[in-house]
Rosetta silent file (secondary structure, phi, psi, omega in degrees, C-alpha in Angstrom):
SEQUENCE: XXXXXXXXXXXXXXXXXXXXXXXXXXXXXXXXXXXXXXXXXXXXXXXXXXXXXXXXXXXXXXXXXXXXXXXXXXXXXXXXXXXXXXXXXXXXXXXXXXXXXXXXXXXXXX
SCORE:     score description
SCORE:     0.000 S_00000001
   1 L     0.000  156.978 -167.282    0.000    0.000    0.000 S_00000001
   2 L  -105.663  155.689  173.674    1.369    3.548   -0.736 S_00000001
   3 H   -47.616  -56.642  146.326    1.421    6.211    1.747 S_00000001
   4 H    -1.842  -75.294  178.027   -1.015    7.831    0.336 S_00000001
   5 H   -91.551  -18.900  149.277   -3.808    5.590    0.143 S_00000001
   6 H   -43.160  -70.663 -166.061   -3.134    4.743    3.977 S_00000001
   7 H   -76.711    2.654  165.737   -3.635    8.331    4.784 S_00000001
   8 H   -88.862  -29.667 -174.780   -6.984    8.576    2.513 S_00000001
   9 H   -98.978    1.063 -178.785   -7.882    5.761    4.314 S_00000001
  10 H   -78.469  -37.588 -154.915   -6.943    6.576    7.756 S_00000001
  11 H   -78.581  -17.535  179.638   -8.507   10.062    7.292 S_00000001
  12 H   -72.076  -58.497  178.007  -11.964    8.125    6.397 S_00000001
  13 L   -91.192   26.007  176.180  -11.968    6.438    9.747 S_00000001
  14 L   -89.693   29.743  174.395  -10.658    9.625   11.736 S_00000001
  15 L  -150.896  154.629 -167.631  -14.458   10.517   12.432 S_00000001
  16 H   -62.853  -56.140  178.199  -17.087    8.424   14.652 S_00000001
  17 H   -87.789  -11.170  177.135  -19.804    7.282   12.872 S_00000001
  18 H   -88.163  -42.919  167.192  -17.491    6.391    9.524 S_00000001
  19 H   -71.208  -24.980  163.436  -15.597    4.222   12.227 S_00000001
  20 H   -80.724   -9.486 -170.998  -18.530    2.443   13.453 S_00000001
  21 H   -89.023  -41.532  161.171  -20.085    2.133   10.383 S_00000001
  22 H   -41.912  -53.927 -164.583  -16.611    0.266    9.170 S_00000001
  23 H   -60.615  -49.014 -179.540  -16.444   -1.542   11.963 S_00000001
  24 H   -77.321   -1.313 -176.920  -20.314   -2.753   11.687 S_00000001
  25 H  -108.232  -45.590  174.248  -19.918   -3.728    7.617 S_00000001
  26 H   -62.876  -33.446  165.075  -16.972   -5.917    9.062 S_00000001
  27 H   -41.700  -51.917 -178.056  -18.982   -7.596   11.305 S_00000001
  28 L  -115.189   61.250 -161.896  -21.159   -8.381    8.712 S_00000001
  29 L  -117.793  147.000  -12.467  -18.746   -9.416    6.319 S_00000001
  30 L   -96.461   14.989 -173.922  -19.079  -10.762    3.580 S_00000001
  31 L   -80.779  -10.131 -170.948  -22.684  -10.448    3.245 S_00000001
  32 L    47.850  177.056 -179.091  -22.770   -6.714    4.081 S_00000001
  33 E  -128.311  139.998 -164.872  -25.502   -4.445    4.597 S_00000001
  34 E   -60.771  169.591 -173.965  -28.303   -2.158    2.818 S_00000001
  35 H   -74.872  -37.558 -179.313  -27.499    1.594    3.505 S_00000001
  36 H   -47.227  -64.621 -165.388  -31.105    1.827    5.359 S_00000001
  37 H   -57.980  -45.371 -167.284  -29.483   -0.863    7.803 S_00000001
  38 H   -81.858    3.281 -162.882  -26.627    0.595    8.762 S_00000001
  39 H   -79.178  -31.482  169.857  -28.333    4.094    8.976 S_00000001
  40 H   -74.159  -22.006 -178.782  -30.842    2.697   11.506 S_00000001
  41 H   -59.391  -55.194  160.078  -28.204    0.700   13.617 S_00000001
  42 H   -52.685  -25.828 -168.776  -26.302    3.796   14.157 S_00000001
  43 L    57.424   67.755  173.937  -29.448    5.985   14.314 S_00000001
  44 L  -135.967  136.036  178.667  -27.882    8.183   11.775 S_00000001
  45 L   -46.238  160.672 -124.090  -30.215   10.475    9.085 S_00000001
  46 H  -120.032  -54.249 -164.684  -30.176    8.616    5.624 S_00000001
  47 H   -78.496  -76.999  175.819  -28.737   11.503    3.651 S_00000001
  48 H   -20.039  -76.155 -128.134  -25.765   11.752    6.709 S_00000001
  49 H   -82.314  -44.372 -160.430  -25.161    8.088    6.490 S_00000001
  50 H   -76.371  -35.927  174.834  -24.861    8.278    2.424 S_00000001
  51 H   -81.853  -48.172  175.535  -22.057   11.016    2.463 S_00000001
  52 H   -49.589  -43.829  170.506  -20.253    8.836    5.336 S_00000001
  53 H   -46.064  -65.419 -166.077  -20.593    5.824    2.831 S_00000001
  54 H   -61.787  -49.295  171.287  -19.329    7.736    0.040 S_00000001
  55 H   -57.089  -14.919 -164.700  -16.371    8.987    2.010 S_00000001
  56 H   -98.601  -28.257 -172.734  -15.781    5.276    2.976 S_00000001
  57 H   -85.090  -91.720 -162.700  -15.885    4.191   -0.693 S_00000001
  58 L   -34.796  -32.155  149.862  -13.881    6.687   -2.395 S_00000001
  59 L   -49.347  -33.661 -177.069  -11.087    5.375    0.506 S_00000001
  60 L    99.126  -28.374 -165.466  -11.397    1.861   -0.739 S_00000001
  61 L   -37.587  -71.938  169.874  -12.498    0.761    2.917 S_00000001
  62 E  -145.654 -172.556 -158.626  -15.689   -0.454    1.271 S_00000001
  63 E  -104.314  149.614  169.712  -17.753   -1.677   -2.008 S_00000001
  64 E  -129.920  130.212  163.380  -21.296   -1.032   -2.913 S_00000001
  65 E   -90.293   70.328 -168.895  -23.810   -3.102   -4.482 S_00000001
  66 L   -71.156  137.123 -178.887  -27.167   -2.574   -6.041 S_00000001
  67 L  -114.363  122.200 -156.122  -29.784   -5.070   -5.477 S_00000001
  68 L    19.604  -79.863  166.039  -32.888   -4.038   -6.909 S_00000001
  69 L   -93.432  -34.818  178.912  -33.730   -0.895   -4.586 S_00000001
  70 L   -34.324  160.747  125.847  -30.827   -2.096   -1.847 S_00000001
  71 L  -141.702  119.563  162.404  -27.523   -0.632   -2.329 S_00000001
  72 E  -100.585  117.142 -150.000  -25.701   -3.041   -0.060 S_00000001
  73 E  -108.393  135.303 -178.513  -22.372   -2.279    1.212 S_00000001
  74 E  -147.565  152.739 -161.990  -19.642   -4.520    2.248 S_00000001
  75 E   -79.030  127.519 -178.227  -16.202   -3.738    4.031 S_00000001
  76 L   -84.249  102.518 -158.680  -13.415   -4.607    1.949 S_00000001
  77 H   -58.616  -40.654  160.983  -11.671   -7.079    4.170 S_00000001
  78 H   -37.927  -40.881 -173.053   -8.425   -6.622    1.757 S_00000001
  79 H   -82.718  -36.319  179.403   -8.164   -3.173    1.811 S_00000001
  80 H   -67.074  -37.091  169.717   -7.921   -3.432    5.764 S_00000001
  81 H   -37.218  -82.159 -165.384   -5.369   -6.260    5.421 S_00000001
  82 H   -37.765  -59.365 -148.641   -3.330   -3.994    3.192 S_00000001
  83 H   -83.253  -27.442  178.185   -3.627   -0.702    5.511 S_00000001
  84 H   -53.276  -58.933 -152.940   -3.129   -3.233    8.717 S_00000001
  85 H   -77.448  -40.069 -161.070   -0.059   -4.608    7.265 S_00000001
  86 H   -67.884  -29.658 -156.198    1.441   -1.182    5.948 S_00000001
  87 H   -82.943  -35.536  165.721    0.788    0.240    9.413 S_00000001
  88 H   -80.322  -27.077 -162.770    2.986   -2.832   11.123 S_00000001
  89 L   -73.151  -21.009  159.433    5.198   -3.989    8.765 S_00000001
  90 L  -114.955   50.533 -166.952    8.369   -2.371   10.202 S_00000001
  91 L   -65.679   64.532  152.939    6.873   -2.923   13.567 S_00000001
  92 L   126.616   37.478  166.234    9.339   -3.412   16.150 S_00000001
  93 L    23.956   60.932  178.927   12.784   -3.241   13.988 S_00000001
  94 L    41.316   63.073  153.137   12.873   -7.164   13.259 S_00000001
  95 L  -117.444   91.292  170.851   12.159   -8.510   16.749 S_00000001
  96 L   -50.667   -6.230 -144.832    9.627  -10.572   16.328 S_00000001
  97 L  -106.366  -34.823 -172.197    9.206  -11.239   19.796 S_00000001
  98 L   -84.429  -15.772 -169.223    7.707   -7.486   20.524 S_00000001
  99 L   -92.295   13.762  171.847    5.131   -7.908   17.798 S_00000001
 100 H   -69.674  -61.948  172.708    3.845  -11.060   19.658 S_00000001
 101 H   -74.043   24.923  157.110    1.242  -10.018   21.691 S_00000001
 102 H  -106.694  -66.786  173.773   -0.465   -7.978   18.393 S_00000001
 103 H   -45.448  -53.668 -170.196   -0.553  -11.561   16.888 S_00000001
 104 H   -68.751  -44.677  161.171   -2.055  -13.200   19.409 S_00000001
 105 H     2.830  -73.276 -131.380   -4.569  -10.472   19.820 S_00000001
 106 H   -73.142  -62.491  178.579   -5.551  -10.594   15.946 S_00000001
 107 H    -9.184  -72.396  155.239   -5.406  -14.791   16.094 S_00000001
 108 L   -24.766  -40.308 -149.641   -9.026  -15.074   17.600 S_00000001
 109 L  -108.165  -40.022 -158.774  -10.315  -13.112   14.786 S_00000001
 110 L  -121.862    0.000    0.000   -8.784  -14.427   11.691 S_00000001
């Protein structure tokens, strides 16, 4: 990943509801969710929740689908890999031994 598209995508989850709304389309990865859903889960207006989407897309974070009327949105599990790994990858100046307890962390998850 380039510097760059880290910091477009870091700047996408640097606000509260755009981080919960990631955070809830990973949850519910990989089937994702209509835009309706996540606006009521959050209890965020419709038109709000569609510029936070858009901001989330245009980041890469996540994908949109239309399904007849849906547009269903799902977290790009890749794109987090990539910004995860770019964020770590000279983590702890090739000791593997400090970057141990971030693995086991993650391990449960994956």
């Amino acid at each position: 990943m380039e510097q760059e598209s880290a910091i477009l995508a870091l700047a996408a989850l640097a606000q509260s509801t755009r981080l919960e709304t990631f955070r809830l389309l990973v949850k519910a990865s990989p089937d994702g969710l209509p835009a309706g859903e996540i606006a009521r889960s959050l209890a965020v207006p419709h038109n709000t929740m569609s510029t936070h989407l858009n901001i989330l897309a245009r980041a890469g974070l996540i994908s949109a689908e239309r399904r007849s009327r849906l547009i269903v949105y799902r977290a790009e599990i890749t794109r987090l890999s990539d910004l995860t790994l770019f964020l770590v990858k000279d983590c702890c100046g090739s000791n593997p031994d400090l970057c141990a307890p971030l693995i086991a962390e993650l391990e449960p998850c994956c």
